[in-house]
SETI-706770 format. One record per residue: x, y, z of N, C-alpha, C, O in turn. Coordinates in steps of 0.001 Angstrom, whole numbers, padded with zeros to 6 digits, always signed. Example, Ala and Ser with C-alpha at 12.3 -4.5 7.8 and 13.67 -1.06 7.14 Angstrom:
<recs>
+013190-005690+007800+012300-004500+007800+013200-003300+007800+014236-003319+008465 +012850-002250+007080+013670-001060+007140+012900+000030+007870+013409+001138+008039 
</recs>
This chain:
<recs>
+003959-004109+036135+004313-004508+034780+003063-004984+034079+002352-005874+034546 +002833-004393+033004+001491-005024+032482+002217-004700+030640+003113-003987+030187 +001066-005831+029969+001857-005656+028634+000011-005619+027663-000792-006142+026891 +000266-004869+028288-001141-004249+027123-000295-003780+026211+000696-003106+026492 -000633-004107+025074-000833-003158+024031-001841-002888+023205-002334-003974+022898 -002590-001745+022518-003414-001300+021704-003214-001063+020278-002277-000308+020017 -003873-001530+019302-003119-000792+018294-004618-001128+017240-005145-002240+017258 -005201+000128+016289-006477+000147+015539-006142+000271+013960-005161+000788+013425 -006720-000058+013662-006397-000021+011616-006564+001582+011041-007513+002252+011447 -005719+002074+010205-005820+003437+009663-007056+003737+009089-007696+002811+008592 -007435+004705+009074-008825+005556+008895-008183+006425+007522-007235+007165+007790 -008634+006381+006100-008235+006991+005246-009640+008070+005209-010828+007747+005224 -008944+009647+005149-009948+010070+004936-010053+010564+003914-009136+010557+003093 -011511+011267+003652-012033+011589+001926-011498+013165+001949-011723+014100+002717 -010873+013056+001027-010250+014927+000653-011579+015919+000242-012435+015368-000450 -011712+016737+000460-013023+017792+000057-012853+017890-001604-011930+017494-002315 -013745+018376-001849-013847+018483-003169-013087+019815-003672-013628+020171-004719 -012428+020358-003450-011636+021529-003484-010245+021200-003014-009341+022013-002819 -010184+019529-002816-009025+019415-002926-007715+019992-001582-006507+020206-001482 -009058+020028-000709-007680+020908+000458-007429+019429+001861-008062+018425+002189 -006763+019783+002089-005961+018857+003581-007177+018705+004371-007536+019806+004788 -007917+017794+004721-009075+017611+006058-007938+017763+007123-006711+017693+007060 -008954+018032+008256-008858+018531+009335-008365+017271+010296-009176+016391+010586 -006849+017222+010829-006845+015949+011536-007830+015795+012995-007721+016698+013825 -008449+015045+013180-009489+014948+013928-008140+014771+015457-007006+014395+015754 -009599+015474+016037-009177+015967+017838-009978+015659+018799-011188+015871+018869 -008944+014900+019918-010339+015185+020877-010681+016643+021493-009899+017594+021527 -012054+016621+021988-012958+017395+022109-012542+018512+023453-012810+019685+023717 -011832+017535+024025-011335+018220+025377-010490+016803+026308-011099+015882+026852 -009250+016947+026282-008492+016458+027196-007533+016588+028374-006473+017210+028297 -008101+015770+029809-007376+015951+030757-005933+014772+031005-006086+013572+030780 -004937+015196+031361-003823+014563+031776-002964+015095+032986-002600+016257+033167 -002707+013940+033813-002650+013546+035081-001172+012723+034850-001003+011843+034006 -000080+013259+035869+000861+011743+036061-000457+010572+037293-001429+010683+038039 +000554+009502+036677-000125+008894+037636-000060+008104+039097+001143+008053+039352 -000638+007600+039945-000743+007441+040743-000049+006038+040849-000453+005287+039961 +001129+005320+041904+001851+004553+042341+000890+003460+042617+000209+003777+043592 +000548+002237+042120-000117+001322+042634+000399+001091+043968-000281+001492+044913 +001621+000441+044207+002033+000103+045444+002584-001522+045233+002371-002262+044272 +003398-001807+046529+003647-003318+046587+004167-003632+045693+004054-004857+045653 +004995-003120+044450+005257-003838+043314+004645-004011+042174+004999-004573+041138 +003283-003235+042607+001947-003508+041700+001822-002772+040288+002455-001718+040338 +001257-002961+039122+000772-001695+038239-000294-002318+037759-000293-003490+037382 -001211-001594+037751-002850-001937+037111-002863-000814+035963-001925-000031+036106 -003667-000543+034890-003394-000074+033970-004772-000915+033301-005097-002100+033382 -005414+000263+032607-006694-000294+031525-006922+001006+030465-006416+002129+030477 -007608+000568+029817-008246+001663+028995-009952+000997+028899-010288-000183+028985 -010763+002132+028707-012212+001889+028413-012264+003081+027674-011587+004101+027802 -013618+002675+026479-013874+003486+025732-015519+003288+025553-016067+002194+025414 -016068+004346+025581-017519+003786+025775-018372+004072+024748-019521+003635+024688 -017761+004932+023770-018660+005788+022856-018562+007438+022966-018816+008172+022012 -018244+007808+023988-018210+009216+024608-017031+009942+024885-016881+011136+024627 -015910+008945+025599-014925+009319+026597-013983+008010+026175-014371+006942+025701 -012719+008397+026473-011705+007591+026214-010918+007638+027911-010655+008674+028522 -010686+006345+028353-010029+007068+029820-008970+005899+029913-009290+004710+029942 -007538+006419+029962-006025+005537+029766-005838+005844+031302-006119+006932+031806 -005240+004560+032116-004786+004738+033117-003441+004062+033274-003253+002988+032702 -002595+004560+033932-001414+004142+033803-000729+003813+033343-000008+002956+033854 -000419+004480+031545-000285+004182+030096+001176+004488+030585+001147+005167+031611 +002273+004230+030215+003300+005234+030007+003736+005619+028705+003522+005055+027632 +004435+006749+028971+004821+007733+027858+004671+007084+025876+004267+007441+024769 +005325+005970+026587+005848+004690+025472+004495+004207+024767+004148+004331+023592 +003952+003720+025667+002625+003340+025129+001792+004241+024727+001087+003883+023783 +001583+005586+025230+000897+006564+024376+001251+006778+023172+000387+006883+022302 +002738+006896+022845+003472+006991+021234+003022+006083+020541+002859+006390+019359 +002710+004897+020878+002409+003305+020317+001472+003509+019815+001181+003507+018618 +000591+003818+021176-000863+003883+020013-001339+005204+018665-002024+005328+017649 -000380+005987+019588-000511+006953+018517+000139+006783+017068-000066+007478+016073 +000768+005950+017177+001405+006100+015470+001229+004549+015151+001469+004058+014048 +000716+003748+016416+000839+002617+015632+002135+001666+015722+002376+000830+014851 +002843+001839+016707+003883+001358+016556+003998+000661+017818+003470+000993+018880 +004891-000538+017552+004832-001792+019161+006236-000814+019689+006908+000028+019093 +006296-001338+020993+007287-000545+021710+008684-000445+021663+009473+000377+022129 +008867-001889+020719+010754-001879+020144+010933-001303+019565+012087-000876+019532 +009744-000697+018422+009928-000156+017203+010236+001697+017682+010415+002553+016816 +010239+001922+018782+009889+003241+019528+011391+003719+020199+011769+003086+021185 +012089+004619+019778+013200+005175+020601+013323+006581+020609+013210+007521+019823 +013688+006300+022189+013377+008501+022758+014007+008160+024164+014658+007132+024350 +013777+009039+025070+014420+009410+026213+014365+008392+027196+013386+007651+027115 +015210+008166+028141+014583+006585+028842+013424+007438+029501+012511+007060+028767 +013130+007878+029935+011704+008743+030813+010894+007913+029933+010227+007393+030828 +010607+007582+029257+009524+007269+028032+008870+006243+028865+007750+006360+029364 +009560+005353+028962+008965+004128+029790+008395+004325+031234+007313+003955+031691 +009430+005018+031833+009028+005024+033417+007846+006107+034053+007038+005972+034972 +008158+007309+033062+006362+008268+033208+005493+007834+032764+005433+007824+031535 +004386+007260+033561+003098+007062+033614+001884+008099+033662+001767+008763+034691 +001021+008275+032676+000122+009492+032759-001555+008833+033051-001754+007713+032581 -002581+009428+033713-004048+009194+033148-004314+010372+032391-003961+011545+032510 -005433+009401+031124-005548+010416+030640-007147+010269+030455-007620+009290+031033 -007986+011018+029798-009444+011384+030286-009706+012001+029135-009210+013126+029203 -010255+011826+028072-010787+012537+026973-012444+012208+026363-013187+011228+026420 -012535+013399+025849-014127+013254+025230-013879+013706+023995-013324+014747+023644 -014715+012120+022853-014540+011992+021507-015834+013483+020876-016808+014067+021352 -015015+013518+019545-016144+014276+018872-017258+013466+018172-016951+012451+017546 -018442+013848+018249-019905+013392+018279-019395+012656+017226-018410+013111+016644 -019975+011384+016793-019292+010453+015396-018297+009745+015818-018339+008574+015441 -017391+010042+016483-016220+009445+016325-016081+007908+015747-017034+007144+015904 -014843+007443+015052-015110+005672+015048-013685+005924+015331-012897+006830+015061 -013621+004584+016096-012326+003696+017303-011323+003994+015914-010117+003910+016142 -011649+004267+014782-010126+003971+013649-009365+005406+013740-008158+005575+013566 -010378+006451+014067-009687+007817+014155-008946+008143+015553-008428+009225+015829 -008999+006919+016440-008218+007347+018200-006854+007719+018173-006450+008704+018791 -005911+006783+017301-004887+006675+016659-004487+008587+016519-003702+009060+017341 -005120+009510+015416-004573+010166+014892-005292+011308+016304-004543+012209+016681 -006224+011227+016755-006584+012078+017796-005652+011761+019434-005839+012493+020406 -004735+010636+019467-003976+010735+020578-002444+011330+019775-001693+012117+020350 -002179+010795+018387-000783+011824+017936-001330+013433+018141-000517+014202+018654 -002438+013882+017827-002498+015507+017968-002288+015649+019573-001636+016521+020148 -003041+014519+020174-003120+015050+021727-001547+015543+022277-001233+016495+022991 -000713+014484+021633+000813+014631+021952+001636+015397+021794+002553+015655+022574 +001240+016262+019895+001338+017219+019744+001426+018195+020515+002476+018738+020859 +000240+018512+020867-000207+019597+021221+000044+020143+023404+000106+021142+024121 +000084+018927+023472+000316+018936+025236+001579+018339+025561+002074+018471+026681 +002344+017428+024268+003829+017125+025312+004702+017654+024091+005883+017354+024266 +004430+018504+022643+005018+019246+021669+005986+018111+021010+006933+018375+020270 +005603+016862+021387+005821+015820+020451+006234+015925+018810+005400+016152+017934 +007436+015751+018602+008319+015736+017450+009004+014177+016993+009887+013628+017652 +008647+013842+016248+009199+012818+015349+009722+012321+013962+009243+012828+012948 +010703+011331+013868+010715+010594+012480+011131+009327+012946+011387+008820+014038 +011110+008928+011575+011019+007912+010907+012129+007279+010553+013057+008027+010244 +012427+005600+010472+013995+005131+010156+013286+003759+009709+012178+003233+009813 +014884+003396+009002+014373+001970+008896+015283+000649+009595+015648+000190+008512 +015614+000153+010132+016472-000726+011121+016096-002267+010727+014954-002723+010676 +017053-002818+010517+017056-003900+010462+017232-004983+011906+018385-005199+012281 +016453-005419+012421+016693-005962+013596+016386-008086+013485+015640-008798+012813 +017293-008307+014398+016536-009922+014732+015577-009986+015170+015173-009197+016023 +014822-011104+014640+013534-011386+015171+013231-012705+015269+014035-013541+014857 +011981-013083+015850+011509-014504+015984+010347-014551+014933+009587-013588+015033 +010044-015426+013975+008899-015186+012986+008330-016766+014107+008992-017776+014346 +007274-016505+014458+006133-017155+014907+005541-018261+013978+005079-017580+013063 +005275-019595+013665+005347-020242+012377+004200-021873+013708+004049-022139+014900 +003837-022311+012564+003546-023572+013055+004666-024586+012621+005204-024764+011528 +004841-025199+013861+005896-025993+013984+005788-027783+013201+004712-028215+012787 +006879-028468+013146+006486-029599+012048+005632-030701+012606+005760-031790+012045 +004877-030630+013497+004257-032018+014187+002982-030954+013307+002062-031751+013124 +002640-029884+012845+001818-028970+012596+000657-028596+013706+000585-029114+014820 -000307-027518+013143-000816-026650+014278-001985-027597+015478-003011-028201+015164 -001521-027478+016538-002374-028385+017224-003967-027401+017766-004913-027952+018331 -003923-026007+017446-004864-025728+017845-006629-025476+017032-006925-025189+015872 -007269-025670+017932-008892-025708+017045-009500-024240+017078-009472-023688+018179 -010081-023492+015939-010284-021933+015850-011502-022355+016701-012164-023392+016660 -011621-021153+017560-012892-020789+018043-013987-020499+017145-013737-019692+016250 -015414-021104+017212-016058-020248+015956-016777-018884+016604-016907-018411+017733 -017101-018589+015484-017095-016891+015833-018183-016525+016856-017972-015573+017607 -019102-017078+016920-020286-017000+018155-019680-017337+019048-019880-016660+020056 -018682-018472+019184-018445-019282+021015-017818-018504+021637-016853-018082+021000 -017951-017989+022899-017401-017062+023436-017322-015927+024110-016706-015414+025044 -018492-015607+023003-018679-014006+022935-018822-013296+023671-019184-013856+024706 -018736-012112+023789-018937-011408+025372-019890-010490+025238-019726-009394+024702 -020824-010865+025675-022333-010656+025595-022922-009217+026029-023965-008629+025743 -022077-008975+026648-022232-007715+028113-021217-006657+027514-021271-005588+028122 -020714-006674+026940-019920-005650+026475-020091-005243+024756-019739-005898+023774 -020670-004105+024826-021442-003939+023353-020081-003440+022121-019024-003134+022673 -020087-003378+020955-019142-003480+019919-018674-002329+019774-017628-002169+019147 -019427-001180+020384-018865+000036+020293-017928+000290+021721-017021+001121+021750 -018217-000365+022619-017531-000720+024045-016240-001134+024082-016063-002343+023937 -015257-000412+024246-014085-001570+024817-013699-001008+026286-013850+000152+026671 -012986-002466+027268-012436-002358+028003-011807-003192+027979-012021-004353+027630 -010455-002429+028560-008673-003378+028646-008126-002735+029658-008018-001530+029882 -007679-003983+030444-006966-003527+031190-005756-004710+031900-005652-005830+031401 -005204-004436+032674-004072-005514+032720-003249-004986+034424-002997-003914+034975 -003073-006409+034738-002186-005884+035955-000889-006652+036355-001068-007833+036057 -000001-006520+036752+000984-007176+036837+001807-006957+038298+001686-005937+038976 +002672-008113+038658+003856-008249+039753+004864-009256+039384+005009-009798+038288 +005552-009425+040486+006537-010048+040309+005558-011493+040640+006449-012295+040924 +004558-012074+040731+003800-013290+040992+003341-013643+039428+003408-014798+039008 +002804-012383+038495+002359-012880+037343+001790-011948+036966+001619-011044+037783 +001287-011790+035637+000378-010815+034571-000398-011506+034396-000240-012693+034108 -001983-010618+034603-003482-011033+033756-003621-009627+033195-003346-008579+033779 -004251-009831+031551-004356-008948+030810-005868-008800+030372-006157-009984+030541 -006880-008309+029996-007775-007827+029196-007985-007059+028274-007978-005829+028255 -008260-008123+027139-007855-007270+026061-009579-006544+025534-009613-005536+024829 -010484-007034+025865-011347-006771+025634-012211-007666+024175-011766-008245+023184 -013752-007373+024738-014464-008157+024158-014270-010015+024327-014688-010647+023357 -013929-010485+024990-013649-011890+025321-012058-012002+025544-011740-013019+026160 -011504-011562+025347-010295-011879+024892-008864-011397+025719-008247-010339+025598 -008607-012436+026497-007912-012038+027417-006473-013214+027505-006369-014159+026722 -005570-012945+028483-004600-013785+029313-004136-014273+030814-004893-013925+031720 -003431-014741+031036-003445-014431+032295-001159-015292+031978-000873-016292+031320 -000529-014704+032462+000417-015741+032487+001369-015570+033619+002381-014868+033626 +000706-016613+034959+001098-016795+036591+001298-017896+036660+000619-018532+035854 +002294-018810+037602+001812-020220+038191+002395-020435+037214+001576-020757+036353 +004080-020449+036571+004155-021319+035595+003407-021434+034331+003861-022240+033519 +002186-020678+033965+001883-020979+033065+000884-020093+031940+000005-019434+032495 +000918-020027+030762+000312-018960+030182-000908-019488+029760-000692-020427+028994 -001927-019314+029907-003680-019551+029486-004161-018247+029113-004071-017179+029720 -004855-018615+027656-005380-017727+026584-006679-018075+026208-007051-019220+025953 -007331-017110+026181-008784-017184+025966-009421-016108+025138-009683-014944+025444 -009668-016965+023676-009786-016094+022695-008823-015025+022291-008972-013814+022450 -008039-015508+021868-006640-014713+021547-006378-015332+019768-006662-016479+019424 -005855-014388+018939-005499-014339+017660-004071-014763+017920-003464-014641+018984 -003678-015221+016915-002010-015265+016724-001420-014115+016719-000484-013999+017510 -001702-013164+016021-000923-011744+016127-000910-011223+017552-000049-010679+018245 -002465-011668+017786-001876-010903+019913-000989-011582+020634-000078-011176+021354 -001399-012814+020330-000509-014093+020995+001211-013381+020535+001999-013018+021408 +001429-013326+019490+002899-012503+019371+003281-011356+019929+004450-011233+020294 +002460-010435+020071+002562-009553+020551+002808-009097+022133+003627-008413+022749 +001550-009921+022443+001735-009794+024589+002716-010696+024538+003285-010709+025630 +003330-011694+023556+004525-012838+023590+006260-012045+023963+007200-012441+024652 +006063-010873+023176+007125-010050+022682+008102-009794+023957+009269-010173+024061 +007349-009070+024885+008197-008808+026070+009371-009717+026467+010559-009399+026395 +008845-010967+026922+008994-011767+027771+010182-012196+026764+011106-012200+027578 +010630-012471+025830+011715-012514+024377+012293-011542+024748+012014-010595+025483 +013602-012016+023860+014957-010928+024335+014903-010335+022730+015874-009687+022341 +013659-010587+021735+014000-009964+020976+012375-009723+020217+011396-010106+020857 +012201-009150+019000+010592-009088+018343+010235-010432+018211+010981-011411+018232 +008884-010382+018056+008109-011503+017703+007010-011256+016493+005975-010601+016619 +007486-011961+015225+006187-011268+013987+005686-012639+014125+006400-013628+014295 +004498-012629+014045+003428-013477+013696+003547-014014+012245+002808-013253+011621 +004074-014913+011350+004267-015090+010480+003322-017055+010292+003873-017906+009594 +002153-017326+010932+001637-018434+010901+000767-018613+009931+000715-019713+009380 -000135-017495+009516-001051-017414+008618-002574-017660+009381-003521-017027+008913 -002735-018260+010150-003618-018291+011087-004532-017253+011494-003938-016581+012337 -005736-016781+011294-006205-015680+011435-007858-016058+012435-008658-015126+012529 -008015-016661+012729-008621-017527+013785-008674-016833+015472-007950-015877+015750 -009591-017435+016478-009248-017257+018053-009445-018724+018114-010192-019527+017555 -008385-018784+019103-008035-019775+019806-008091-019566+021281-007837-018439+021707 -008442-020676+022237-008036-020933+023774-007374-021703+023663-007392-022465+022696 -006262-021794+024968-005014-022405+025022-004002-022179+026184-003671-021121+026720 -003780-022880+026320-002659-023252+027799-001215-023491+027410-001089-024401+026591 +000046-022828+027840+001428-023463+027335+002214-023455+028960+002295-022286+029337 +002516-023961+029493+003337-024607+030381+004400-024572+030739+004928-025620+030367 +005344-023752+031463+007215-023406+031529+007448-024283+032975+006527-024692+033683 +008755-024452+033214+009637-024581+034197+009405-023634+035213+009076-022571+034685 +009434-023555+036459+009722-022420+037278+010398-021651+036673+009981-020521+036417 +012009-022222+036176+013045-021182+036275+012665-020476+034654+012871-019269+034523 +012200-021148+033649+011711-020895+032323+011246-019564+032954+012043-018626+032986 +009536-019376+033647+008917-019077+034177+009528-017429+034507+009289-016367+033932 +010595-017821+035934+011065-016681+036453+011871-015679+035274+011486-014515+035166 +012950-016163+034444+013666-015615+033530+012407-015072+032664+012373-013842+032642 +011519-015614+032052+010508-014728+031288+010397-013225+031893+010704-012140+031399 +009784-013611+033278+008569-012721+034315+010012-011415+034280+009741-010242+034021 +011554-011881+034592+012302-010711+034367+012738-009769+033491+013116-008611+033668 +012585-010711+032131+012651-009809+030505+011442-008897+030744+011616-007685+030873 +010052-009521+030815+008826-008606+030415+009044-007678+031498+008167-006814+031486 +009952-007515+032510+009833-006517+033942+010859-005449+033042+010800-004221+032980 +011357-005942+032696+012671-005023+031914+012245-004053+030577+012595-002909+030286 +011309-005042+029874+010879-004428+029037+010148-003462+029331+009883-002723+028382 +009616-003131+030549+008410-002259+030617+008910-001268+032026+008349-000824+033028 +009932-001241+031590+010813+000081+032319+010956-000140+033502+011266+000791+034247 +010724-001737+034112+010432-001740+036041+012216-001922+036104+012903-002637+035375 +012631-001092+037135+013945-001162+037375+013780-002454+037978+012740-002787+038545 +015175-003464+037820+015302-004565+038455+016242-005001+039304+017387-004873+038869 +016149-005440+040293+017291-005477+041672+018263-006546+040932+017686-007512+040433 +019318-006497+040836+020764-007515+040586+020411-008696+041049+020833-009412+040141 +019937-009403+041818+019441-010445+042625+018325-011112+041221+018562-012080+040499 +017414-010427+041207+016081-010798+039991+017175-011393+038746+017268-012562+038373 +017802-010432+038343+018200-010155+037367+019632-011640+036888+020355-011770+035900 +019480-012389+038031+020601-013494+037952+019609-014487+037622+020088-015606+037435 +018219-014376+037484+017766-015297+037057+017803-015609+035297+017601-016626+034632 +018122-014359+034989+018769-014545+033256+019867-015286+033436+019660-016276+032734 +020886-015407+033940+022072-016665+033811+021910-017783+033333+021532-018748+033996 +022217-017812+031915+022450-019484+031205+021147-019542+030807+020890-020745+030793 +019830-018716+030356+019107-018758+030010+019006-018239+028597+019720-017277+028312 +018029-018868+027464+017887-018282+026290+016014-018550+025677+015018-019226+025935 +016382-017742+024973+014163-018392+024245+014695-019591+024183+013905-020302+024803 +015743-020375+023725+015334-021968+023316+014576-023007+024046+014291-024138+023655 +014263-022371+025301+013172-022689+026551+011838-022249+025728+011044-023044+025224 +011748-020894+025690+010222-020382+024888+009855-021129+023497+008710-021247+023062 +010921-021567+022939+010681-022005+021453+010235-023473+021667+009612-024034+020766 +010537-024149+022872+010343-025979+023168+009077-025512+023675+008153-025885+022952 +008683-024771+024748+007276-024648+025340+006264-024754+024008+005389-025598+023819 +006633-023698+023192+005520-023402+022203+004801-024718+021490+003683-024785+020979 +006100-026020+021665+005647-026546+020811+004718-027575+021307+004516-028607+020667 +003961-027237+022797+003047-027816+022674+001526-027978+022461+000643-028810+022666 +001729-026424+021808+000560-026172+020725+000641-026289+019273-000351-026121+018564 +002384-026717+018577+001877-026967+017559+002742-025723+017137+002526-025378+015976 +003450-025151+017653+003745-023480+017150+005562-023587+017359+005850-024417+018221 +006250-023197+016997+008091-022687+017168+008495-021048+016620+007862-020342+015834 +009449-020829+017161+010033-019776+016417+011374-019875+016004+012282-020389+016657 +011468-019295+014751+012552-019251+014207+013028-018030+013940+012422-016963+014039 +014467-018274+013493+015679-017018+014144+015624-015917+012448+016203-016306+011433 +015092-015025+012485+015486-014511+011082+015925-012677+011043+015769-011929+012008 +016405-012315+009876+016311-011150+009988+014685-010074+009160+013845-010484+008358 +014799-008933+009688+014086-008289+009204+014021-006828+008997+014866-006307+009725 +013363-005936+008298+013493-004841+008296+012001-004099+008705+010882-004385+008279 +012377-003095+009638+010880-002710+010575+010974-001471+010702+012072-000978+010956 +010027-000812+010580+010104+000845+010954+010386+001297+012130+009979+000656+013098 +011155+002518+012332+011451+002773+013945+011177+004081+014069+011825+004782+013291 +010102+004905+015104+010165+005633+015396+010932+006741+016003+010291+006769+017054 +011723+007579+016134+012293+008403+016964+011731+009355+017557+011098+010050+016763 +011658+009827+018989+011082+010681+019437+011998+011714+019523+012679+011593+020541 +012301+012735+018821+013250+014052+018755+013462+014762+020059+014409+014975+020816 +012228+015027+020007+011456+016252+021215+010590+015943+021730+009718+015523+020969 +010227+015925+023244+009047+015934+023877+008975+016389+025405+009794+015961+026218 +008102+017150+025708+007857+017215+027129+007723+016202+027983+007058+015213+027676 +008431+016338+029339+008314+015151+030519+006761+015760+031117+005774+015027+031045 +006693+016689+031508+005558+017311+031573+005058+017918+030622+005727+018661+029905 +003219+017604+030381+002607+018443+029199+002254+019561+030153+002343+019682+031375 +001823+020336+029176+001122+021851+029140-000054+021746+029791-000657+020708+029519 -000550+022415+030505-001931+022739+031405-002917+021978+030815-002921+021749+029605 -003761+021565+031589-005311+020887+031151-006162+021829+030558-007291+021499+030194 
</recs>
C-alpha cells in the first residue's frame, strides 16, 4: 500500500501561426511491464525522472489515469482491475521536455498502448474541507532555503513510497517526505495541499485543502493504536489491497471524529461539507497494453 500521488500544473501550448492544432507531445519510446509482487505484504513503488527517462514502478492502472489527466483517485471510476494491475513503466522524454508536458505524454501513452477512452461528469460528493482550527494555526512555515535537498538537482525528481500492514513512508521528492508508522504521522517539508492529499486515503471520504496556507511545514500528529489501526485499514482499502474480515473489524464503531481531534494538535480540523468535483470515467481500456 503506498499513497503516492503525482500530479504537475497544465502546460498551455502556443498555436502555430496558421492557426492549426500542435502536436500533443509523446514520449519518445515507451516500455511497459506488469509488475513484479513485492512479497510479505509489501509494495514499494517510486517514480524518478532525471531529465532523460521517466521510470514508474509499481504505479497501478489508477494512478497512471491520475497523473495523466490530473485527477486524485476518487475522482477516477472504471473497472475494479484499475486498482489492483500494477505496471513498470520506462520511457524516454523528447529532447526539451519540461515536467508540465508528462501529464499529456502519459494520457497519449494510454491512448495509444491500453486504447484508453474517457469522459467527463460532474458529482457532487461529501467532503472534509481542511481549515485551521479555532485555538488557530499552530504551525511555523519552513523558510524556503531550510531544508533543502541539496543532492537532488531541480530538474531531478525522485518519489517513491512503501507500505505494509506496520506503516507507510513516502517520498515525495526534493525534501519532502512522510512517514506514518508507530502510531504516528511525521512530515517533513510538506505543503497543506499534500498534507490533504496523502491525508485522503486513510478518510472514509475527500479531503480539499481549504486553509489558505501555502507554506512547508515539519510536523508530527499522534493517534491511538486503535485510531492508528482503523486508518492503516481505510488507506489498505483505498489502494485496492484486498482485506481479510478479521483487519477489517477494526473499522467497528470507528469514524474521522478520531482524525478531526488528532489534527487539532497542530492547529488544523475538518469540517463536514458538500461539494462539486469532476469525475473521470474510464469507458474503455485494455487490462493488457499492446506490444512494447
Amino acid at each position: 500500500m503506498s499513497l503516492i500521488r503525482w500530479t504537475t500544473p497544465a502546460i498551455l501550448l502556443a498555436s502555430s501561426c496558421f492557426a492549426q492544432a500542435p502536436q500533443p507531445p509523446e514520449f519518445e519510446v515507451a516500455s511497459i511491464r506488469p509488475s513484479t509482487a513485492s512479497g510479505q505484504g509489501r509494495v514499494n513503488m517510486g517514480m524518478n525522472i532525471d531529465g532523460a527517462q521517466v521510470r514508474c514502478v509499481s504505479f497501478s492502472f489508477k494512478d497512471y489515469v491520475g497523473i495523466a489527466y490530473r485527477m486524485k483517485a476518487v475522482q477516477i471510476s472504471g473497472p475494479d482491475w484499475i486498482e489492483s494491475e500494477r505496471y513498470d513503466i520506462t520511457a524516454t522524454l523528447p529532447p526539451g521536455s519540461a515536467a508540465g508536458k508528462l501529464p499529456d505524454m502519459f494520457q497519449a501513452l494510454l491512448s495509444d498502448r491500453f486504447h484508453v477512452k474517457v469522459h467527463r461528469e460532474k458529482k457532487e460528493f461529501a467532503v472534509y474541507a481542511l481549515v485551521a482550527g479555532k485555538g488557530g494555526f499552530k504551525l511555523k512555515e519552513i523558510p524556503p532555503d531550510s531544508g533543502a535537498d541539496q543532492d537532488e538537482p531541480k530538474d531531478v525528481v525522485n518519489a517513491a513510497g512503501t507500505g505494509s500492514a506496520a506503516g507507510v513512508g513516502v517520498n515525495l521528492g526534493h525534501g519532502s517526505s512522510y512517514s506514518f508508522a508507530n502510531n504516528r504521522f511525521e512530515a517533513r517539508k510538506l505543503t497543506m495541499a499534500q498534507f490533504a492529499e496523502n491525508l485522503e486515503p486513510f478518510a472514509d471520504r475527500p479531503i480539499v485543502d481549504m486553509t489558505g496556507f501555502n507554506g512547508h511545514y515539519d510536523f508530527a500528529i499522534d493517534f491511538t493504536p486503535e485510531d492508528f489501526r482503523a486508518m492503516m485499514v481505510r488507506g489498505a482499502i483505498a489502494r485496492g489491497v484486498v482485506v481479510p474480515p478479521e483487519a477489517l473489524r477494526a473499522l467497528d464503531g470507528t469514524s474521522d471524529g478520531a482524525l478531526g481531534d488528532a489534527l487539532q494538535q497542530v492547529g488544523l480540523k475538518l469540517e463536514s461539507r458538500k461539494a462539486p468535483l469532476d469525475v473521470l470515467v474510464i469507458d474503455e481500456a485494455l487490462k493488457t497494453p499492446t506490444d512494447n
